[in-house]
C-alpha positions in Angstrom: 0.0 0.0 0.0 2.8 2.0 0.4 3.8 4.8 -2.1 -0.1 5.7 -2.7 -2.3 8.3 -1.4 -5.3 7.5 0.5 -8.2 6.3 -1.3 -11.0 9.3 -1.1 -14.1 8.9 -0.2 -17.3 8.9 -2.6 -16.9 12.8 -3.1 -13.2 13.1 -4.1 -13.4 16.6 -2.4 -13.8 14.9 1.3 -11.4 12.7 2.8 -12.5 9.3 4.4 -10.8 8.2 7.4 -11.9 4.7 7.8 -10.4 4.4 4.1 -7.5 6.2 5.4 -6.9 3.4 8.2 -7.5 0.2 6.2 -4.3 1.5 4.3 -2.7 2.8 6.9 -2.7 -0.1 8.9 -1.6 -2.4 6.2 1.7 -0.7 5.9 4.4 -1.6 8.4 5.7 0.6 10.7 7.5 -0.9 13.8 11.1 -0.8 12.3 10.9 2.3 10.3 8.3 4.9 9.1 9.3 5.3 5.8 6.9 4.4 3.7 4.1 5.6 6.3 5.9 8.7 6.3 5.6 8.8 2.3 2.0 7.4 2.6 1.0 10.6 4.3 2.7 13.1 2.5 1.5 11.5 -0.5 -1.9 11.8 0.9 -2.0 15.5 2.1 -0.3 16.9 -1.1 -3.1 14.9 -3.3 -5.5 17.4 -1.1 -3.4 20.0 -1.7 -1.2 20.8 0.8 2.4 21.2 1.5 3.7 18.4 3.5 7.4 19.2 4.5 9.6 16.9 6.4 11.9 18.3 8.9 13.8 17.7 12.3 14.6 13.7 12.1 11.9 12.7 9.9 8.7 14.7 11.3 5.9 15.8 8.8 4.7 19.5 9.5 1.6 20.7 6.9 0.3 24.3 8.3 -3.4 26.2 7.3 -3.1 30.2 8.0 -6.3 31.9 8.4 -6.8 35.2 7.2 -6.4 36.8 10.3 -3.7 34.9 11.8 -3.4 37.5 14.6 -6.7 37.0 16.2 -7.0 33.5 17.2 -4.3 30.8 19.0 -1.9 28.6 17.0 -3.6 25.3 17.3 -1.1 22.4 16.8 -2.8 18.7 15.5 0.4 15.9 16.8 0.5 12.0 17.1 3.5 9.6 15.7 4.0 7.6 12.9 5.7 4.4 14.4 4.3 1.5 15.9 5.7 -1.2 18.5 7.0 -4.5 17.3 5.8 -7.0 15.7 3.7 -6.2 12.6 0.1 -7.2 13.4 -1.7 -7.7 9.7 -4.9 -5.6 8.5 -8.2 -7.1 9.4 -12.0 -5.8 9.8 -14.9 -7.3 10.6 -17.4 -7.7 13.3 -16.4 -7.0 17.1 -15.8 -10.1 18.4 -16.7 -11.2 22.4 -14.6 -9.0 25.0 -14.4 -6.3 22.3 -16.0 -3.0 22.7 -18.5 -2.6 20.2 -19.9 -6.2 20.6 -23.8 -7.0 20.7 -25.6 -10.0 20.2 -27.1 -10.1 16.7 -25.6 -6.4 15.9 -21.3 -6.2 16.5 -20.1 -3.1 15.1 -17.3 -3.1 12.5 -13.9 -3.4 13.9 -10.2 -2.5 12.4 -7.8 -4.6 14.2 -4.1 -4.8 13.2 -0.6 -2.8 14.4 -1.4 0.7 14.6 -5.0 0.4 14.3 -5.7 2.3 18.0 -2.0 3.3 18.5 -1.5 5.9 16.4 -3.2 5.2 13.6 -6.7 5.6 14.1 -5.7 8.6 15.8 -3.5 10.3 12.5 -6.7 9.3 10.6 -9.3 11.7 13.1 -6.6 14.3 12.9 -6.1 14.3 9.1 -9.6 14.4 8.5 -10.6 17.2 10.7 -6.7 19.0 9.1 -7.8 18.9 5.2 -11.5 19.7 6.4 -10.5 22.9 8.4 -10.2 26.3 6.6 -9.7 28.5 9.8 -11.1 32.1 10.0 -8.9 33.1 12.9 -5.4 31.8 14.0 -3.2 29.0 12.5 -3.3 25.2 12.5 -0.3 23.0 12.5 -0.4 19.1 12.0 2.8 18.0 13.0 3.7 14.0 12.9 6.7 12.3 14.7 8.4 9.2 13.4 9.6 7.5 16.7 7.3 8.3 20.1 7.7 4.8 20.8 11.2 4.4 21.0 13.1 8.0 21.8 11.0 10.6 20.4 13.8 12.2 18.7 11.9 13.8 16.7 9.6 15.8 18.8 12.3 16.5 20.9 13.7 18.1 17.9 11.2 19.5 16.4 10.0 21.2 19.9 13.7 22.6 20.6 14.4 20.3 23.9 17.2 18.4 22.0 20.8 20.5 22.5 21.8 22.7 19.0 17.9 21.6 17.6 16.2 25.0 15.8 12.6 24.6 17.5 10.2 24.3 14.6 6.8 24.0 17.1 6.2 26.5 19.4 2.0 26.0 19.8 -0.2 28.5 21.9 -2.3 24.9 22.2 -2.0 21.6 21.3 -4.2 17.9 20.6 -2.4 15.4 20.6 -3.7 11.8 19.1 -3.5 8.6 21.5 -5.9 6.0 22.3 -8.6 7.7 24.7 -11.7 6.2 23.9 -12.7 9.8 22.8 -12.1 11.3 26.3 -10.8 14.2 26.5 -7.5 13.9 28.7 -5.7 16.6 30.4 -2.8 14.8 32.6 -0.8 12.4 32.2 2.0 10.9 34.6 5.9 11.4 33.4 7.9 8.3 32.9 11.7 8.2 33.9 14.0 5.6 34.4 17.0 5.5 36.2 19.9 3.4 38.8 21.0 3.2 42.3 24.8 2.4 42.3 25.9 1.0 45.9 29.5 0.3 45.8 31.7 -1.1 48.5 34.6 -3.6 49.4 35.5 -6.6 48.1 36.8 -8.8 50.7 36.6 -12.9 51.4 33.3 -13.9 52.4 35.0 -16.0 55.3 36.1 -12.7 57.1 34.9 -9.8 59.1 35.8 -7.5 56.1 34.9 -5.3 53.4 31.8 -3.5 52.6 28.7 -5.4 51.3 27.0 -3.4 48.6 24.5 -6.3 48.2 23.5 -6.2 51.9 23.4 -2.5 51.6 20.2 -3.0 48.8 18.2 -3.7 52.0 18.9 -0.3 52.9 18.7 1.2 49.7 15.3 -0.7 48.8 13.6 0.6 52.2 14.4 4.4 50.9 12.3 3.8 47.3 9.6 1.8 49.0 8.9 4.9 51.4 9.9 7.5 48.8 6.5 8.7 48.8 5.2 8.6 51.7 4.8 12.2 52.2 3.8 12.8 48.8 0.6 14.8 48.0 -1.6 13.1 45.7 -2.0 15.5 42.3 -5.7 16.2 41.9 -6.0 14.9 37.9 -3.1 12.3 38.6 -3.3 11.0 42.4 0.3 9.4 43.7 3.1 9.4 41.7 4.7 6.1 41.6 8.3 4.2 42.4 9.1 0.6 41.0 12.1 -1.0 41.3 12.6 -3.4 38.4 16.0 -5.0 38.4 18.8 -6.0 40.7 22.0 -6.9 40.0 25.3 -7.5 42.2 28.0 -9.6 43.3 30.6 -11.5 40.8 31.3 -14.4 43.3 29.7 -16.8 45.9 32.1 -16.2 48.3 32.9 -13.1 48.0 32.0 -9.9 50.0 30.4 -8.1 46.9 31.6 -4.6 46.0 29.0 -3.2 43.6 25.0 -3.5 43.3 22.6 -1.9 41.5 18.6 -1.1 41.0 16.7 0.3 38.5 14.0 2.1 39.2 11.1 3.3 37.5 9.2 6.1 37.9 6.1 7.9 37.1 5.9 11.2 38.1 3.5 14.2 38.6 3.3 17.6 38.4 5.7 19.4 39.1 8.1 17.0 39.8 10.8 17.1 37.1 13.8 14.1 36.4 16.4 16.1 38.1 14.6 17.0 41.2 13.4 13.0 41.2 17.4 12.0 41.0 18.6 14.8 43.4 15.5 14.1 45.9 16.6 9.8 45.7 19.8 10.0 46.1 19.3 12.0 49.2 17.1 9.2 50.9 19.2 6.1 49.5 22.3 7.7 51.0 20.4 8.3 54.1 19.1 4.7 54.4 22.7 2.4 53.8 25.9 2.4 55.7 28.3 5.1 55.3 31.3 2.7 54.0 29.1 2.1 50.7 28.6 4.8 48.2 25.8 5.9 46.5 25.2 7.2 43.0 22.1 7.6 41.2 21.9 8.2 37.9 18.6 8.9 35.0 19.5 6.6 32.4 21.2 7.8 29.7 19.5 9.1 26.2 19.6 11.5 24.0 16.0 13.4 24.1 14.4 14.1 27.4 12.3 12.4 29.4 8.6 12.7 29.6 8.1 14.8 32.1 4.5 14.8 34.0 1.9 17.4 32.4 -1.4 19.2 33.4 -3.5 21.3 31.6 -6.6 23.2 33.5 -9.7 21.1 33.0 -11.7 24.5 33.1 -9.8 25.7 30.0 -11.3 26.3 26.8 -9.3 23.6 24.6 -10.2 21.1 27.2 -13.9 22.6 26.4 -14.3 22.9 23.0 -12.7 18.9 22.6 -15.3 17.2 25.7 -17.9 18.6 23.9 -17.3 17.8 20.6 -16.9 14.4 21.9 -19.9 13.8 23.3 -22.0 15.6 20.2 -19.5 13.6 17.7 -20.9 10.5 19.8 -24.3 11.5 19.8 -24.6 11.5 16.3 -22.5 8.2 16.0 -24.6 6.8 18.3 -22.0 5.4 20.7 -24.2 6.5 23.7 -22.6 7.7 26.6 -18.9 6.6 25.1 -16.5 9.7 24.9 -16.5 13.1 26.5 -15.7 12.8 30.1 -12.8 14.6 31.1 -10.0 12.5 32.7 -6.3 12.0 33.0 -4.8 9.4 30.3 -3.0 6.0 31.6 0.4 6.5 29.9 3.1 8.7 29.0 3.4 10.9 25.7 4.8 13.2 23.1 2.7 15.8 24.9 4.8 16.3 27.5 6.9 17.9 24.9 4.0 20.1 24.5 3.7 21.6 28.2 3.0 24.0 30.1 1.1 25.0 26.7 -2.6 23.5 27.5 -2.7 20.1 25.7 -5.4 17.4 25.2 -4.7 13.8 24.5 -7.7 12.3 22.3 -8.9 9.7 20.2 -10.4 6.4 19.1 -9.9 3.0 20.8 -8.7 2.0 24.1 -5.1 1.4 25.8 -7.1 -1.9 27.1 -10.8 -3.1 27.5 -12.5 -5.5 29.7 -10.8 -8.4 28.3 -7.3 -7.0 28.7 -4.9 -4.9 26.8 -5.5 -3.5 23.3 -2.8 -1.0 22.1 0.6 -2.9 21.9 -1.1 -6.1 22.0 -1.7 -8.8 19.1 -5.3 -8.2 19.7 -5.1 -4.7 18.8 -8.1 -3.1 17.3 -10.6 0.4 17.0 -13.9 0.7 16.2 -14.7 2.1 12.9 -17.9 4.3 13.8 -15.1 5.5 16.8 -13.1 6.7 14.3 -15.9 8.4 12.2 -16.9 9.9 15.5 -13.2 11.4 16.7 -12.8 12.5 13.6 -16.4 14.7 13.6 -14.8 15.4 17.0 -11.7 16.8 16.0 -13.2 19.0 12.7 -15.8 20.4 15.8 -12.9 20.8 18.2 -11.0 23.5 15.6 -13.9 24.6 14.2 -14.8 25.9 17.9 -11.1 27.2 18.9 -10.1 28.6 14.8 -13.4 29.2 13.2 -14.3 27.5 9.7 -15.2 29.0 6.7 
């Protein structure tokens, strides 16, 4: 499918989104974006616009209204890539466990890689993009190759990567992920890092050295009450402290000189990686013997983490997208499915975005009654979900931009 513009709907003047995904789905994107990326650009220049791709492989298309001065820049983001492994293309009825399924009357459902995560997203965003003339302000799609590995890409194109020329700079920003067409405000921040304990080798036999292993006791009594006197945030509630991995010692008789942990974290507002480090290492080297040293360290890469982010649930973004949820649903008939306004259950690309109000929305679930859905084999969206977020997304710009 690659290398071809989206099939158009009935009227060749309107896009079709559920056309949009059955492609989109079908092309592989879990070890590069290539051809997705050239699938899109493909498909917004056959509507007519200029697709450019800059900083690492993003796609950035932009619509000026006529008076660009009297309304906000409004930015339209979600990624190209996909976890591994490929998951093939299929539709058909919503099977048992599924949302969507009825006795005697399943809606359709697209199920494949991508299909909720990101793909059914790109495809409400798209469609409510190319149907979008604004009357006030500007409107920005921009697409990121790699949010599911380092997010490069928005870290370049936002200006948070070291010698990057910021490309981005939104007053406001939607941002596509799985929601269920929810209109989410908060998310947690994700970092991971390493508690270093080193001490003295020395014969296992003797009274000797300094035992980093038996110093973890220690060290694991500081993460578990890390939080304790932690305020829950009002979107977020606690932050959170896992540690995930231990390793130490080299011999079975030896006094072990060096341990470590990784931890991981999710954080929230306004709780940043470097204050999480600085504030750890304090209680670590606070809770193990004073003849073993301490270090922690945030794992090492190249674009930041995601920091935890909030946007006001009273502001007018968060609005304008709740309630074109709930009439996009109305109309769909999904019932009471979409609109609420909530925090979302894992990090993004929108951290990127803060303190700039943000909204994470979209068709399709993280996970459903019968277990996970994004990143999982039995990945899947509803199609009249998708037909709704994206009547959602054309309401949500036509409120904040105007439409002629």
């Amino acid at each position: 499918m690659s290398g071809d513009a989206a099939p158009r709907a009935d009227d060749p003047t309107e896009f079709d989104p559920v056309a949009f995904l059955e492609a989109a789905v079908q092309i592989p994107s879990h070890e590069s974006v290539e051809s997705m990326r050239s699938f899109v650009v493909e498909t917004l220049e056959s509507y007519g616009v200029d697709a450019s791709v800059v900083a690492d492989g993003c796609i950035v298309a932009e619509k000026s209204s006529p008076a660009p001065a009297d309304g906000p820049h409004l930015a339209v983001n979600t990624h190209l890539d996909t976890v591994t492994p490929h998951v093939p293309f299929e539709r058909g009825p919503a099977a048992d466990g599924e949302r969507g399924h009825a006795a005697g009357n399943p809606d359709d459902v697209i199920r494949g890689r991508g299909s909720c995560d990101a793909k059914g997203p790109l495809a409400a965003l798209l469609s409510g993009f190319l149907a979008t003339e604004p009357t006030r302000g500007r409107l920005t799609l921009a697409l990121t190759p790699d949010e599911e590995a380092l997010s490069l890409g928005a870290a370049a194109l936002t200006g948070k990567i070291s010698e990057s020329d910021p490309r981005l700079d939104a007053d406001l920003y939607l941002v596509g992920e799985p929601t269920g067409l929810d209109a989410c405000t908060a998310a947690k921040g994700r970092f991971q890092g390493t508690v270093e304990l080193s001490g003295v080798a020395a014969h296992a036999a003797e009274f000797a050295g300094a035992n980093a292993v038996a110093a973890a006791e220690g060290a694991l009594a500081a993460i578990r009450t890390f939080d304790d006197d932690s305020d829950d945030h009002p979107q977020l509630g606690a932050p959170k402290l896992t540690p995930t991995v231990i390793a130490g010692g080299d011999a079975t008789n030896q006094v072990p000189a060096d341990c470590s942990i990784t931890v991981d974290r999710r954080s929230v507002p306004p709780e940043t990686a470097e204050g999480f480090r600085s504030s750890l290492a304090v209680d670590v080297r606070g809770s193990v013997p004073d003849e073993v040293g301490v270090n922690v360290a945030l794992t090492d890469r190249e674009s930041p983490f995601f920091e935890a982010f909030s946007t006001d649930p009273d502001h007018e973004l968060v609005g304008s997208v709740a309630d074109a949820a709930r009439a996009a649903g109305d109309a769909a008939g999904l019932g009471e499915r979409g609109g609420a306004v909530r925090s979302f259950g894992a990090a993004t690309e929108a951290s990127y975005f803060a303190p700039a109000p943000t909204v994470v929305f979209g068709p399709g679930d993280l996970a459903d009654d019968a277990g996970a859905v994004a990143h999982a084999e039995r990945e899947y969206v509803r199609v009249r979900e998708v037909e709704a977020a994206a009547d959602a997304v054309e309401r949500s710009i036509a409120a904040l931009l105007g439409s002629r």
